[in-house]
N, C-alpha and C positions, 0 to 999 in steps of 0.2 A: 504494500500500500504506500504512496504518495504523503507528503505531509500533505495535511488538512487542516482547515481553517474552522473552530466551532465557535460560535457564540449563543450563549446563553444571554439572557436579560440585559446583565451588567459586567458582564465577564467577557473579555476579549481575550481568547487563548487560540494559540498556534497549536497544532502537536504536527510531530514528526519525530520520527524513529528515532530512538536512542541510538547514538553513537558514542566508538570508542573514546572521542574525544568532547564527550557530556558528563563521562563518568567521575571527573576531579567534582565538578558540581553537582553530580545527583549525590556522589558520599558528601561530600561538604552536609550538605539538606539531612540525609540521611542521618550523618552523626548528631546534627543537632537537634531531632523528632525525637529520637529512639533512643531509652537509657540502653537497649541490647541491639545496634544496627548493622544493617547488611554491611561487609564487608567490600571494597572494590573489586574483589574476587567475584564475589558473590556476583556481582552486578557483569562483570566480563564472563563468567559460565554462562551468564542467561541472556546475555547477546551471543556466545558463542556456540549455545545450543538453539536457535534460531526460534525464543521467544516473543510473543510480540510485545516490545520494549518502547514505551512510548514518553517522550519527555515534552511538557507543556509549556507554552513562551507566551510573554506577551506581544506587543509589537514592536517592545525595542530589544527583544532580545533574552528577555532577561527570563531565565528558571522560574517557574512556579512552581512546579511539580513534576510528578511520573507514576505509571503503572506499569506493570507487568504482568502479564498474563500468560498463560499458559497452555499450551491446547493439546487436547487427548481424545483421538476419534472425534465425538460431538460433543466434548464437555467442555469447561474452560477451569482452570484452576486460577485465581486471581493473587498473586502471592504476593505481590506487593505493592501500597497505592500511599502514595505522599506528599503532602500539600508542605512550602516552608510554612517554617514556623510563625513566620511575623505576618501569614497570610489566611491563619487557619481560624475558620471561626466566619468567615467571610464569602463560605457558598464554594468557594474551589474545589473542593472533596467531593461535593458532590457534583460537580460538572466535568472532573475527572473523571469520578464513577459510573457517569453516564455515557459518556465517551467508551468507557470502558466495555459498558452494556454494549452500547450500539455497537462495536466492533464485533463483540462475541456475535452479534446477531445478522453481520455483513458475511461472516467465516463461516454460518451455517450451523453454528452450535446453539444446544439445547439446554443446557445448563452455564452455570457459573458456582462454583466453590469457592469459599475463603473460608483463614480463620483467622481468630480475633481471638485479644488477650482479655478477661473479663473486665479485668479493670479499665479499657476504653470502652468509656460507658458513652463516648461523642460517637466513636465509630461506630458502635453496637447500636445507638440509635440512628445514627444516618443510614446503614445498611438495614435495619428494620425497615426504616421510611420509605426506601428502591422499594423496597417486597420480600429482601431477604429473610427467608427462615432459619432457626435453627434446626437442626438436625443431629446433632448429638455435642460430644467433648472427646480430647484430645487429653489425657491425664499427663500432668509433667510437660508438655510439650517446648512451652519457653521455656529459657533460663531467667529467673531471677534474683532479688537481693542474695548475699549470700551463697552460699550451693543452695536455696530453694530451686523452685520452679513451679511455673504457673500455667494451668489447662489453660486447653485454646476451646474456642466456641467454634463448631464448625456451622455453617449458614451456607445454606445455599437457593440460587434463582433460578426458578424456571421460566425459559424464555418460549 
């Protein structure tokens, strides 16, 4: 796919494919969302294994965000979705995650999975509000404080 141009209401965002050289900025964002974040490995395996890796712009350029998604047969696995930090709270997330929808639903798939740590009680409400259901737990799956760890909520969309 092309980059494409979406706008929602009040949001002017660019996306186009994540590239090698987005990734100093998508960790930049990364490390500062997430007390446990992806790694620049992390982010180059999933360009490398030919994910659909989408990073979001405004008009002059500048990072907002990104997803990654993941596709298997007719499902989509949504593993990672990222609004910065000084932008969140402001409608991004969810016009990322729309983007995100519509794409699953351009590639022909039926479903969408993610999982979510309990404690984002923002994402666990914005992905309720899509139509996301719950569907079970992941015991242990983060890491957290300490050697804890923390289940993941798994949610998923039928498209």
């Amino acid at each position: 796919m092309n980059a494409q141009s979406f706008f929602s209401s009040t949001l002017p965002m660019r996306f186009a494919p994540m590239l090698p050289e987005d990734l100093d900025a998508v960790t930049a964002i990364e490390n500062t969302v997430y007390p446990y974040p992806w790694t620049r490995g992390n982010f180059q395996d999933a360009l490398d294994s030919g994910y659909q890796a989408w990073a979001a712009r405004d008009d002059a350029g500048n990072l907002l965000g990104y997803f990654l998604l993941m596709t298997a047969v007719d499902e989509g696995h949504l593993l990672n979705i990222s609004v910065r930090g000084d932008l969140q709270g402001r409608g991004f997330g969810r016009a990322l995650l729309e983007r995100a929808v519509s794409m699953a639903r351009e590639l022909g798939l039926t479903s969408i999975l993610l999982e979510v740590r309990p404690s984002n009680a923002r994402a666990i409400h914005m992905y309720g509000h899509y139509g996301f259901v719950s569907i079970g737990r992941r015991k242990a799956y983060y890491p957290a404080a300490g050697d804890a760890r923390e289940d993941a909520i798994v949610m998923r969309l039928s498209l």
